[in-house]
N, C-alpha and C positions, 0 to 999 in steps of 0.2 A: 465213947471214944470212936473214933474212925480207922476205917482199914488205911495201910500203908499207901496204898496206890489212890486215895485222896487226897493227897500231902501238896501235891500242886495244886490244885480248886482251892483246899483251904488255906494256904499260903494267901492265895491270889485273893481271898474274898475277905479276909485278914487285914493285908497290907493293903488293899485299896481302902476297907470302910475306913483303916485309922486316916490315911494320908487324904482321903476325902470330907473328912471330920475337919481335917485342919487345916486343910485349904479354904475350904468352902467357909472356915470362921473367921478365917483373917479376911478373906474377901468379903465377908456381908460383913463384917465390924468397920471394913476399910470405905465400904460402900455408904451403909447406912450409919454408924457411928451407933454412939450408946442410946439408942432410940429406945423407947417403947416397943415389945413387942418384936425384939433384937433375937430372942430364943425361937421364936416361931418361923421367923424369916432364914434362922441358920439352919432349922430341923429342914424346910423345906429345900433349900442347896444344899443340904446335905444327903438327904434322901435322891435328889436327882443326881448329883455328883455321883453317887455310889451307884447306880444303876447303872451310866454310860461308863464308870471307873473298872467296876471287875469286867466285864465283858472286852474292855481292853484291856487290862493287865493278862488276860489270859491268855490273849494271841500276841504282846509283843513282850510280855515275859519270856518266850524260847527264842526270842531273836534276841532279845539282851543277851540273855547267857552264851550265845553263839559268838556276837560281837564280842563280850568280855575274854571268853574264850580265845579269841584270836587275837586281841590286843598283850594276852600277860603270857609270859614264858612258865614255861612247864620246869619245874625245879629239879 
């Protein structure tokens, strides 16, 4: 288990691997189709997707929440 105050990192490094998992497969299926060799080409968009993916989730994650923030009324 991790201390409380890594809750954003692992947040961030979470929500990018899934949503770069699943980007990155519909783009190489949509790319290359049901080719030979379809799992190797998505392992590699997917490993680089997640690389360039947390390292921005991590800096425009608190500007999101600032935007949301200022878009919704306080109840």
């Amino acid at each position: 288990m991790f201390p409380k105050r890594f809750a954003p990192a692992l947040f961030g490094f979470i929500l990018s691997g899934l949503m770069s998992f699943l980007v990155s497969g519909i783009a190489t299926w949509r790319a290359a189709g049901l080719a030979p060799g379809l799992l190797e080409l998505w392992t590699a968009a997917w490993v680089t997707a997640w690389l360039v993916a947390f390292p921005v989730v991590l800096v425009v994650a608190p500007l999101t929440r600032r935007a949301v923030n200022a878009l919704v009324t306080q109840e």
